[in-house]
N, C-alpha and C positions, 0 to 999 in steps of 0.2 A: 138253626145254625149248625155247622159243622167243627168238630173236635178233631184236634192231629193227635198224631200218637201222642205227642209230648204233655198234652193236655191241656192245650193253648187253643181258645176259639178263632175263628174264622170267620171273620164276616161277609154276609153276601149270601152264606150258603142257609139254604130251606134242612129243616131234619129231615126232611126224607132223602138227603145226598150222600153221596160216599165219597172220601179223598185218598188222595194216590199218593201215598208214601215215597220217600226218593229210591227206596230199595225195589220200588216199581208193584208191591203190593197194594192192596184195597184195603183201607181200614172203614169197617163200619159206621154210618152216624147212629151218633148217641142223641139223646137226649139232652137240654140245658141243666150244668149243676152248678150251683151256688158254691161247685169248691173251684169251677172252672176260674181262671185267670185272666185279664184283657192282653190279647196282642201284644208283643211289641215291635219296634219297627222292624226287628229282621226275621222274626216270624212272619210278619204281613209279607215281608218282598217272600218266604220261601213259600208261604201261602198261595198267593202269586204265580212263582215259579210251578206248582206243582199243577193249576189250573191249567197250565201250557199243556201238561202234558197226558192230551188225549191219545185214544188209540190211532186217531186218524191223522193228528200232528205227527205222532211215530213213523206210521207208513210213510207220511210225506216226505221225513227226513230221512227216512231209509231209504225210501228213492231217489233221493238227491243223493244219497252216498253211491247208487249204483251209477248211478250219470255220471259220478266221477269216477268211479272204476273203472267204465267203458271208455270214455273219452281220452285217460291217459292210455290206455290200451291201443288207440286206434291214433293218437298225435303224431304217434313215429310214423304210421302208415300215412298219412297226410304229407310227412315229409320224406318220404321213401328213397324218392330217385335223387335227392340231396344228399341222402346217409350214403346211398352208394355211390357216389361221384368222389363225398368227401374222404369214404373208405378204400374206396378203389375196390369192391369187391362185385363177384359175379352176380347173376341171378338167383343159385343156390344159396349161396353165401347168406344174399338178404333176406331169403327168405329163412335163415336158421334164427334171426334176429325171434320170430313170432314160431317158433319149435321151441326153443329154448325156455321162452317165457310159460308157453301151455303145458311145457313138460313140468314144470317145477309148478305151477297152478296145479296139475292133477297129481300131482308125487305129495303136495303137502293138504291136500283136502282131505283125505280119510281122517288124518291127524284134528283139523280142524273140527271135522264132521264128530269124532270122539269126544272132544273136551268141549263143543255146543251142547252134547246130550245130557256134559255131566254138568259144566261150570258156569258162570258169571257170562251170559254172551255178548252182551254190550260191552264190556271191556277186553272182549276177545276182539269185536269187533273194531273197536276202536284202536286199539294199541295196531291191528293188520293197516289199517289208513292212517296210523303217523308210518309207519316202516315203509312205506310206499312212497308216500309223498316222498321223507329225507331221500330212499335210493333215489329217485326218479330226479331231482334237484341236483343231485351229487352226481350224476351220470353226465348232467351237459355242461361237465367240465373234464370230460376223458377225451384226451388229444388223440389223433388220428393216426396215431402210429400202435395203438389198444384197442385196437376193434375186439379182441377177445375180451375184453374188460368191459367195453358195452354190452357185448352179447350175455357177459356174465351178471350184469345190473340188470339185464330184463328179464331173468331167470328169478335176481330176489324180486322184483318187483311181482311178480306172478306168486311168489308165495307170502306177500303182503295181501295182493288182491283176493285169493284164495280165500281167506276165513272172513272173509264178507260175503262174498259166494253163496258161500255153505254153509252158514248161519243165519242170515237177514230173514229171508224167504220164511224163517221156521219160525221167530218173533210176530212176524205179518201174521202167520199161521194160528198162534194162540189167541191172538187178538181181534179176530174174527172167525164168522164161519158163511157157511153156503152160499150166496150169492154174494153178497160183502165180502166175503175173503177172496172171492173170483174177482171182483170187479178192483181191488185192494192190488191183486197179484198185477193182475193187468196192469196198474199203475205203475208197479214194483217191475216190470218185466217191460214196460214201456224203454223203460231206461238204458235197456241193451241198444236197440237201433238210434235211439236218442243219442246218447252218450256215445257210441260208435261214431253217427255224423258229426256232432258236435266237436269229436276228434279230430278230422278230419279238417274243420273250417279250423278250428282253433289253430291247429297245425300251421295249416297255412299261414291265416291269418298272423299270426303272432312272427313267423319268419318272413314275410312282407312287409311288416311295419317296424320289425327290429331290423332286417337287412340281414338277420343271420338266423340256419336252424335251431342252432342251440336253444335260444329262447322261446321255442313250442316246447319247450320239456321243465320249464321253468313258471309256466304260470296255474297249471292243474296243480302241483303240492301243495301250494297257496289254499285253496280251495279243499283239495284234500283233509288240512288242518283243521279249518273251519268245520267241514262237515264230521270231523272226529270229533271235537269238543261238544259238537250242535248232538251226538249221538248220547256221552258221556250226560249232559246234563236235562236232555228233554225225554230220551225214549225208556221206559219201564223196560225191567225184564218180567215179564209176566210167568205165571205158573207154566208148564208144560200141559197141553192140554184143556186147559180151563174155557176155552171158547167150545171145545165137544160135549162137556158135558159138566154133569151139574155134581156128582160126587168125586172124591178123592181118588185118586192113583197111588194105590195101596202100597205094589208092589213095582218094583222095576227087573228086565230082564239085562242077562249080561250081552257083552259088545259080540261073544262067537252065536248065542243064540238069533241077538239083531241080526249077525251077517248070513243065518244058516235059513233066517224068517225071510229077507229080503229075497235069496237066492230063490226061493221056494216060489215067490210072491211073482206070480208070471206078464201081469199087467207092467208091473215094474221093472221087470226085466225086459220087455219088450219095446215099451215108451224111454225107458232110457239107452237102447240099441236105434231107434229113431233121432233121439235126440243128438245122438254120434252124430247121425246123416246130414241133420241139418248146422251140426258145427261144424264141419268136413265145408260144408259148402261157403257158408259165412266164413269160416277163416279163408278160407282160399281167394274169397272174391272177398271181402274186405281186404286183405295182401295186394290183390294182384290187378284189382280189375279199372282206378286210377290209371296206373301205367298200361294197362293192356290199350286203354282207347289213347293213352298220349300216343302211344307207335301207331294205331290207325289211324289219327288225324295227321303224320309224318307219310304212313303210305298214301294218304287221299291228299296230300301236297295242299295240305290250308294249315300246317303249322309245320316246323322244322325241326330238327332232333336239336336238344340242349345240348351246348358246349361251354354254358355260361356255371358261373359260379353257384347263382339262383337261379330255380327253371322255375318254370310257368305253373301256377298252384289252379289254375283254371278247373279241372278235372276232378281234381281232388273235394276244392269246395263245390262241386255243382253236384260231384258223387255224396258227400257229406250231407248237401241239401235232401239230396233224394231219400237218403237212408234215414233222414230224422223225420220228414213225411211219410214215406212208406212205412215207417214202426209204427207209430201215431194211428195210422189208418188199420195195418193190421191186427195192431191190441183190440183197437176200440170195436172194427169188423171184427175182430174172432169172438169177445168176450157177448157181441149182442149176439151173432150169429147160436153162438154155445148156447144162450139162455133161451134163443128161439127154437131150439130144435130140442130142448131139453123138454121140454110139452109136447114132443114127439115120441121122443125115442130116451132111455134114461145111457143108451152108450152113445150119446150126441159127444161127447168129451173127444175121443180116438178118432169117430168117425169125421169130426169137422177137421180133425189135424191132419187125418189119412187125403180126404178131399184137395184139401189145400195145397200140400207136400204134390201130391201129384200135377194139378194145374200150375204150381210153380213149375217143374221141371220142363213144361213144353216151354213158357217164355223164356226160360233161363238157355233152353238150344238155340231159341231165335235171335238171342246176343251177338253171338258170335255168325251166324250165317246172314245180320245184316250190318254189320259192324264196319266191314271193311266198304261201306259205298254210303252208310250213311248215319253220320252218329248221334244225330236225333230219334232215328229209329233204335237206334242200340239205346239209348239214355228211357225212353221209352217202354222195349221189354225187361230193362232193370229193372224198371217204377213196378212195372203190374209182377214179375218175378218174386221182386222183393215185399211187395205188400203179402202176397201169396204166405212166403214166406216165414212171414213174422204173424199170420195168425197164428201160428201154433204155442207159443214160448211160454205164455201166460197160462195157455189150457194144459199142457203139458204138468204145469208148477201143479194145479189144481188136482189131475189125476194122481199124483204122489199124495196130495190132501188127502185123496178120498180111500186109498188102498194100502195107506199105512198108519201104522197108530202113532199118536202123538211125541213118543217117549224116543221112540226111533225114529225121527225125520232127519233132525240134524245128519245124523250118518246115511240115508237116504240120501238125501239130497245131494250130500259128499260123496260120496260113490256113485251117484248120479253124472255128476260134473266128473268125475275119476274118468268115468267108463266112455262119457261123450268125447273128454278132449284126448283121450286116450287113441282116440279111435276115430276121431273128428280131427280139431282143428290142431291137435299139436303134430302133425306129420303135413296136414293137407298143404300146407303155405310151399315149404321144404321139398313135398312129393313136386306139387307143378310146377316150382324151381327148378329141381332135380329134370324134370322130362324136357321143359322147356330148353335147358343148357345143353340136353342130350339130342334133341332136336336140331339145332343151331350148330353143332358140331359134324352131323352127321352130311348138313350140305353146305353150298356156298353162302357166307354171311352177310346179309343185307337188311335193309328198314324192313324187304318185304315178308322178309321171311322172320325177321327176329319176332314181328307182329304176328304171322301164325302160326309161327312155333309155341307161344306162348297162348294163342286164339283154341290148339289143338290139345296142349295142355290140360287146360279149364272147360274142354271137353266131358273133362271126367266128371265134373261135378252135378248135371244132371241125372245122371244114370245111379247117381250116391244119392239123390232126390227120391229117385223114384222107389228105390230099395226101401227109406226112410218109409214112405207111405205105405209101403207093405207090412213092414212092423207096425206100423198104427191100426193099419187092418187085425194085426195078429192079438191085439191091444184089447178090441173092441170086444173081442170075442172069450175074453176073458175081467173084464171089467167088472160086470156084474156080480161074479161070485167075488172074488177078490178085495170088491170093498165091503161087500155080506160079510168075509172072516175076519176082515182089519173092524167095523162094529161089533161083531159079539166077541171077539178079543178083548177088544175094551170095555165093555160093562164087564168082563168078567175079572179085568185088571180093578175094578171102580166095585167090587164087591167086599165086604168083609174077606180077612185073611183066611179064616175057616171055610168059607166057601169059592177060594178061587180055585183054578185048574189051567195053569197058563199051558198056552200052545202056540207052536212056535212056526204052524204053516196061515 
């Protein structure tokens, strides 16, 4: 049998078990004692309750929470050329809608990234996915004379999503290790292209069968909620660390050392200058790439420009379908690919992401060079682009495992996310906005041209592909040592206080 802290047995369980306290630690089993007491019924249900909560229940509902961070992310993208109709605003304009929100995501992540390292992260976490859901609910009742007031709800909502971000990843982290924590991450990272499509259909879907946009921004907080209380009462906070190794984390360092360790830490600064690359490209084509083929299918005269109140969500959900396959495929392709070539090579990590990152960017040019003759072939180099794509996100997560120590990921990973959208997707939506309007200005304004003005645009986003893969290259070649000094870092952290000697490269 099994003993809770309180001293109340538990039936069912063998003494050789351990149970999981609500504070998400391990208590020991004891032995049977005659001072033990029988159950009563609300010890059984918390009995019960605490059985739920395995390490693999956690991951699963941490991944449901990222599905819902992507998905309200991507619902307004779904209903895009609606917001602009109903706003009356330019190209530029919609696209500051997805700047505003990644700005205020990377402005409040270090902050998150710091109080993950120190505090309670399940309740960081949770309390980010009620303040989301509410803005996000409260938003689609701002009338159309406050388009600065939506732009300014997607900005909180970005620093709602922000400390789920930059915490979650780092809970999965303690709770497992080596190829379980790959294969875990994977699941956890699945969630980005998932949750993106799923945006996308829901979007639609939800404004077709309401008859109005507003109600796509209305059914994710719902859900939102749900997976907040589901985080509060099922997922542990686990020790920091404790899936590395088997002794105590003695000491901890402060937040200038973390940031002076990390700067130093080249693997990390190179994977996370890639990972720019590839949110650069994903913001832009999640933004843009919907509407870019509705104007192709108006130049190739099999559909007709909207003038109607509600336009045609046709695009959006076949793009949404695409992106929740193509994630799917490239999680599960990168994570077998990574373990196969890991019996090869031990820099398989950079060098599968460097691979990928490059063969995406050729289909990602052939988008636009077959787009305007035929949109089965553009839907097509999407598919194989986008799975390209999305090997890396998962393996990406794993190299920050391997080349940083436990006590600083949280802020790793924030600064991570800091540096990507930074540099990535909080400009990239805005940038091809900005070109496109500048494009359309510069000559006469027509379906044909508004289509490759914005076709020439999103130009730019292979060439930020390719760049990506070169830092993965730069990655590889540094791997090696860099996870060598993040392990004897930490034995040396996990020593008696008398014999440590922290170091801070």
């Amino acid at each position: 049998m099994c003993v809770e802290g309180d001293g109340c047995e538990i039936e069912g369980c063998s003494s050789s078990d351990e149970v999981r306290t609500l504070s998400g630690s391990m208590s020991p089993a004891l032995k049977s004692s005659p001072d033990l007491h029988p159950c009563k019924p609300g010890h059984k249900f918390r009995a019960a309750l605490l059985r739920c909560r395995s390490p693999t229940a956690a991951a699963g509902i941490l991944s449901f929470g990222n599905v819902l961070n992507y998905m309200d992310r991507y619902t307004v993208a779904g209903v895009l050329l609606d917001i602009q109709r109903h706003y009356k605003v330019s190209d530029s304009g919609i696209g500051l809608l997805q700047t505003v929100f990644i700005c205020s995501f990377m402005v409040a992540a270090p902050i998150f990234g710091y109080l993950g390292d120190r505090f309670n992260r399940k309740v960081i976490l949770s309390c980010g996915i009620f303040f989301w859901s509410i803005v996000t609910l409260s938003s689609s009742f701002i009338g159309k004379e406050y388009y600065w007031l939506f732009v300014l709800s997607r900005g909180l909502v970005g620093i709602g999503e922000s400390s789920y971000s930059s915490i979650s990843p780092t809970i999965i982290g303690d709770l497992f290790t080596n190829n379980s924590r790959t294969m875990m991450l994977s699941v956890f990272y699945l969630a980005i292209p998932l949750g993106s499509g799923l945006g996308y259909i829901l979007g639609s879907s939800a404004k077709v069968a309401a008859g109005d946009w507003h109600w796509a921004l209305r059914v994710s907080p719902v859900l939102g909620i749900t997976a907040g209380t589901l985080i509060l009462i099922f997922v542990p906070e686990p020790k920091r660390g404790v899936a590395d190794h088997l002794g105590r984390i003695r000491i901890r360092t402060s937040w200038l050392c973390d940031m002076k360790a990390l700067a130093k830490n080249r693997s990390y600064v190179f994977s996370s200058l890639a990972s720019s690359a590839v949110s650069f490209a994903t913001g832009a084509f999640g933004m843009w790439i919907p509407l870019y083929l509705a104007r192709a299918q108006v130049v190739q005269k099999t559909a007709e420009d909207c003038t109607k109140e509600i336009c045609s969500s046709k695009d959006s959900l076949i793009f949404g379908a695409i992106t929740c396959v193509t994630g799917l495929l490239g999680v599960v392709i990168g994570a077998a690919t990574t373990r196969l070539c890991r019996q090869k090579t031990e820099r398989a990590d950079p060098l599968v992401c460097a691979v990928s990152m490059l063969g995406s960017a050729i289909f990602i040019c052939l988008i636009f060079v077959v787009a305007k003759k035929s949109i089965v072939g553009a839907y097509v180099c999407i598919f194989i682009g986008e799975t390209l794509l999305f090997l890396n996100w998962a393996i990406t997560a794993d190299i920050l495992m391997f080349v940083v120590i436990p006590t600083r990921r949280a802020t790793a990973v924030a600064f991570q996310s800091f540096t990507s959208h930074l540099l990535g997707d909080a400009g990239s939506p805005y940038l091809i906005g900005l070109i496109s309007d500048a494009l359309q200005q510069s000559y006469t304004t027509s379906a044909l041209w508004r289509f490759l003005s914005l076709g020439y645009a999103l130009m730019l986003c292979p060439f930020i592909i390719v760049l990506g893969g070169m830092f993965f290259l730069a990655t590889a070649l540094f791997f090696l040592d860099d996870r060598e000094k993040a392990e004897k870092q930490l034995s040396q952290m996990t020593r008696p206080p008398s014999t440590v000697k922290v170091t801070t490269t």
